[in-house]
Each structure stands twice: as structure tokens, then as C-alpha cells.
ROTI-788812 format. One line per 4 residues: their letters; for each residue x, y, z of N, C-alpha, C. Coordinates in Angstrom, 2 decimals, padded with zeros to 5 digits. Atoms other than C-alpha are relative to their C-alpha. Layout:
<nodes>
A	X,Y,Z,X,Y,Z,X,Y,Z  ...
</nodes>
This chain:
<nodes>
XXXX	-000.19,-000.96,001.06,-002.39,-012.72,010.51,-000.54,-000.53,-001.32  000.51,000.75,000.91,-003.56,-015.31,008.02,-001.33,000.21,-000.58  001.57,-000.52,-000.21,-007.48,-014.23,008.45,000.01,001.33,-000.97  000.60,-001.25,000.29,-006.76,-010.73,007.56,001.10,000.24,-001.27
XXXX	-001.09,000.28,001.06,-004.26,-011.36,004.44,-000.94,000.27,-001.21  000.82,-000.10,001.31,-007.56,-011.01,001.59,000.05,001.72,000.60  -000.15,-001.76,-000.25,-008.08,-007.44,003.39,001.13,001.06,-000.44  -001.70,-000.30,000.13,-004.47,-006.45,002.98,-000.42,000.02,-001.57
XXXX	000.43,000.50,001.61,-004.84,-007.93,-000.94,-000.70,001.77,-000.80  000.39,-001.15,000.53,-007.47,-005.51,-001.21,000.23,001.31,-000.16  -000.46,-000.97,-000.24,-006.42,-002.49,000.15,000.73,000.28,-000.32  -001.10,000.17,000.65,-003.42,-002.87,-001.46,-000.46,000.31,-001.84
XXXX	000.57,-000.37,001.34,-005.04,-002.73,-004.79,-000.61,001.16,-000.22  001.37,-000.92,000.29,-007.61,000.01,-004.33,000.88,001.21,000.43  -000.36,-001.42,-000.41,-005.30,002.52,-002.47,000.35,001.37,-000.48  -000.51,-000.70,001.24,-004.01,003.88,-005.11,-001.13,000.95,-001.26
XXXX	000.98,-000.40,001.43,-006.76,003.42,-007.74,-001.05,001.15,-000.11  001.07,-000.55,-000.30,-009.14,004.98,-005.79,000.06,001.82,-000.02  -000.05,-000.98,000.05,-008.15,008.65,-005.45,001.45,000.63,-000.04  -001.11,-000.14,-000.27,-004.55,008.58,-006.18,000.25,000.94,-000.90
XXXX	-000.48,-001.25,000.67,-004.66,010.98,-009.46,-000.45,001.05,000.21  -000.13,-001.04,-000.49,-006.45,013.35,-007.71,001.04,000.73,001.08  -000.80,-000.17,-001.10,-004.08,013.35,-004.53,001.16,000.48,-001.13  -001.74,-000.59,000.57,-001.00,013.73,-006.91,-000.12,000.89,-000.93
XXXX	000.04,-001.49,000.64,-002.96,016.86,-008.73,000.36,001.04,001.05  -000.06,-000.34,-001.35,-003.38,018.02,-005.29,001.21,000.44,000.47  -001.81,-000.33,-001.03,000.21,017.53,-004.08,000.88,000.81,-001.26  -001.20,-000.58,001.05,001.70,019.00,-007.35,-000.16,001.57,-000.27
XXXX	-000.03,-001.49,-000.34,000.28,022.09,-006.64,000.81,001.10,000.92  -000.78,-000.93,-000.81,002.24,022.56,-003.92,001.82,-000.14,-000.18  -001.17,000.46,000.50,005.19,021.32,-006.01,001.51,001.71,-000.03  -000.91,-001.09,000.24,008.60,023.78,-005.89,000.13,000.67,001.11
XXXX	000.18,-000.92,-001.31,007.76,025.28,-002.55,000.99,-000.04,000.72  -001.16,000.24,-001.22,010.06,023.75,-000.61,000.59,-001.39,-000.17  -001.28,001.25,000.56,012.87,020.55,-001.05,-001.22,-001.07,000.65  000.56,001.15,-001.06,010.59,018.60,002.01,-001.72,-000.53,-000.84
XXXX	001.33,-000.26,000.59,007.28,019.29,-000.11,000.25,-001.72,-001.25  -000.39,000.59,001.29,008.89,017.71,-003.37,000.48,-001.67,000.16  -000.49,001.23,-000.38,010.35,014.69,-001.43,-001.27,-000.79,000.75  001.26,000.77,000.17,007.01,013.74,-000.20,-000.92,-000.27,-000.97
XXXX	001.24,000.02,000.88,005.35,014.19,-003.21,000.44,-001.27,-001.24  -001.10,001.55,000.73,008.17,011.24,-004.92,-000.35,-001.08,000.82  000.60,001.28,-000.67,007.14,009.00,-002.20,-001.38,-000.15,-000.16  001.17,000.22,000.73,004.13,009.42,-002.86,-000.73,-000.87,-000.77
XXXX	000.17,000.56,001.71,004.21,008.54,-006.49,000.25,-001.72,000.11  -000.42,000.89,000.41,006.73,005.78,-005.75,-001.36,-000.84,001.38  001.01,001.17,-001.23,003.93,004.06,-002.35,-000.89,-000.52,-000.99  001.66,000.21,000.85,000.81,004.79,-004.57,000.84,-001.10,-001.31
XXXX	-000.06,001.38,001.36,002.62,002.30,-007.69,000.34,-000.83,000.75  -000.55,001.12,-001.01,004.50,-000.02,-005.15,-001.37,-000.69,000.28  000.99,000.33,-000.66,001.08,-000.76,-003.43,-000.32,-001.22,-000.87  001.03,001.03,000.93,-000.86,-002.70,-005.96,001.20,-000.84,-000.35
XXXX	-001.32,001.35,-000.26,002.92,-004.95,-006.69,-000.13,-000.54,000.85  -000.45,000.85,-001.34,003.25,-005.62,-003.06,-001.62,-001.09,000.43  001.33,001.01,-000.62,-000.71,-006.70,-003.06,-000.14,-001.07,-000.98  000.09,001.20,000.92,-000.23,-009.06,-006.04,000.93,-000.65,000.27
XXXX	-000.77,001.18,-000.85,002.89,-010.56,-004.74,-000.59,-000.71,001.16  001.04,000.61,-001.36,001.06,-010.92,-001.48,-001.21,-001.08,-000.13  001.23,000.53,000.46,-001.86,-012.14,-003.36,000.93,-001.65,-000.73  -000.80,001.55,000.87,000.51,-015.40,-005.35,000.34,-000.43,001.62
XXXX	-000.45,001.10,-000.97,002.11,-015.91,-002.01,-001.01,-000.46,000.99  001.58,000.63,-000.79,-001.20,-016.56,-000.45,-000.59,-001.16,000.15  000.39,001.32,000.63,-002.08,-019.00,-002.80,000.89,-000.74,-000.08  -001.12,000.70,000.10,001.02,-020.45,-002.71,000.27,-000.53,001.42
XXXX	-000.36,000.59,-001.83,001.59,-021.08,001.23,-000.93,-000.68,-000.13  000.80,001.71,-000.11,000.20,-024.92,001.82,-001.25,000.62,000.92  000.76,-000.31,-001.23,-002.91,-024.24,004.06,000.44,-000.36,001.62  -000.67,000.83,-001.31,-001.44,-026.22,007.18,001.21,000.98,000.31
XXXX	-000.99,-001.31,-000.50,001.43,-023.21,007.00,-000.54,001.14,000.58  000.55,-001.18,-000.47,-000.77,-020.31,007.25,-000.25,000.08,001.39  000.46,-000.29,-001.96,-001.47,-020.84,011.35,001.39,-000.01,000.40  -001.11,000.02,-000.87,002.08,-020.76,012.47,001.06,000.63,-000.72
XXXX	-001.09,-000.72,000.44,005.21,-018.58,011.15,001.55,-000.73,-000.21  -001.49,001.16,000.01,007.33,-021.50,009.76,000.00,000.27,-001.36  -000.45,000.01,001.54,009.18,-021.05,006.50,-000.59,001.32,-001.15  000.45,-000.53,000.94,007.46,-019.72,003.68,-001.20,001.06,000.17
XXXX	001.08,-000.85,-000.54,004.37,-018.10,006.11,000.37,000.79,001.11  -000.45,-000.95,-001.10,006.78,-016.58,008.14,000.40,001.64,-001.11  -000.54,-000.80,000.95,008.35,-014.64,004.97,-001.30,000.46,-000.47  001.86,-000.63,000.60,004.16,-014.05,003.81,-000.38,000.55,000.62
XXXX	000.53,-001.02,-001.47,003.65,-012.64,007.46,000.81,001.08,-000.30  -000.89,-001.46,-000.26,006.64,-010.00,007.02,-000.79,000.73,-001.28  000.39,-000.62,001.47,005.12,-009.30,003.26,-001.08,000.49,000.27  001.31,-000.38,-000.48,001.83,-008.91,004.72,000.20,001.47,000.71
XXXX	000.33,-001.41,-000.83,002.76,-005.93,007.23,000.60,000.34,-000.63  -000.22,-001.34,000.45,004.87,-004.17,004.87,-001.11,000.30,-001.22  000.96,000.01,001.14,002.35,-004.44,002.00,-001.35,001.00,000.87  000.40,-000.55,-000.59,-000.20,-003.43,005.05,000.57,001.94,-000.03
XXXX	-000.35,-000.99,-000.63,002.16,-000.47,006.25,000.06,001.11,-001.21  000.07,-000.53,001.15,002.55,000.62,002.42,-001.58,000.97,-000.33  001.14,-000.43,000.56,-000.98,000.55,001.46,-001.19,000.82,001.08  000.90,-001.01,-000.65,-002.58,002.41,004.59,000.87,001.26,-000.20
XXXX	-000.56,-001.34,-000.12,-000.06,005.15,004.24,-000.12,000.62,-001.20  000.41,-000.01,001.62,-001.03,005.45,000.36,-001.65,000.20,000.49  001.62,-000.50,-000.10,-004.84,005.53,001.80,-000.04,000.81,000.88  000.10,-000.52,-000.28,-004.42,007.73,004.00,000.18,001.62,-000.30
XXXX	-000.54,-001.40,000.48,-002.57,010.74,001.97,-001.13,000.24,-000.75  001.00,-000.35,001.15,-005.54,009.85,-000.80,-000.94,000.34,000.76  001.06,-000.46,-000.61,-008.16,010.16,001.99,-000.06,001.54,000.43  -000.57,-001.05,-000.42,-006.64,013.17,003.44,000.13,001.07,-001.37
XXXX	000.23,-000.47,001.11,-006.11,014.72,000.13,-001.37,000.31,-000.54  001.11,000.33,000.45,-009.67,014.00,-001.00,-000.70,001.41,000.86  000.25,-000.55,-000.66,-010.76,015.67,002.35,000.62,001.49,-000.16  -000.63,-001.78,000.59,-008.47,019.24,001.31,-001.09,000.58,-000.99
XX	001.13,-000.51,001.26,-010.68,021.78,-000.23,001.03,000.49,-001.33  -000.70,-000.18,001.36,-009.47,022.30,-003.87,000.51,001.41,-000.35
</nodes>
């Protein structure tokens, strides 16, 4: 998991930046419609800011785990491995609403 930890980093940064104030013009259109509408459109808000936190924490504890930790899930690169897939699970589900969004005709 160590290999693919700069990818993560990135994706984590960009998910957001990249088409996130169009997606949340997008979703606010369909704002009021319905309770389920309005409660995705708060997660939303709160993934797309979370993202880029969880990829700069991710990003210190990177540099911070000894190299000789990163190959095995002891201590401090076991706790960088769990940060890694939620930071992962965050920032594809944040690129996927913006991709998806993007892809909606206006």
C-alpha cells in the first residue's frame, strides 16, 4: 500500500479542486426537492473539504513513517495504511460525484 500512498496524496488534493464548485452548483439546483436530495448535497460539501485535510495529513504521515516501516503494518504504518484507505475511500467518492456531475447536461 506504500507504492500507491503519493497517488492517494494526489487525488486527495485535486478531487475537490477540480470540479467541485461546479458539482455543488449542479447539486443545489436540485436543492429543497426532497430531505434525501439535501442530505447528499451536505455530504457532499462536508467529503469535497475533508478530502484535501485527509491528503495533507496523509501527506506529513508519509514523510514521517521511517522508510524501513512502510513494507510491513507495524505501528505507525499500520495507522498510515488505515489513513490511506479512508483518505482513498473519501477522495474517489468526491471524484466521482464531480465526474458524474461534470458529465450531467446543465
Amino acid at each position: 500500500m506504500a507504492d500507491v500512498i503519493p497517488m492517494i496524496i494526489v487525488l486527495a488534493m485535486g478531487s475537490g479542486a477540480l470540479g467541485g464548485p461546479e458539482a455543488l452548483r449542479l447539486l443545489l439546483t436540485f436543492a429543497g426537492r426532497s430531505p434525501l436530495v439535501d442530505i447528499g448535497i451536505v455530504v457532499f460539501v462536508i467529503a469535497a473539504l475533508t478530502a484535501p485535510a485527509l491528503g495533507t495529513m496523509l501527506l506529513a504521515c508519509f514523510y514521517r513513517t521511517p522508510l524501513a516501516a512502510r513494507g510491513g503494518p507495524i505501528g505507525a504504518a499500520a495507522a498510515a495504511d488505515l489513513l490511506s484507505k479512508m483518505t482513498l475511500a473519501v477522495s474517489l467518492a468526491v471524484a466521482l460525484l464531480v465526474s458524474a456531475s461534470r458529465r450531467a447536461p446543465p
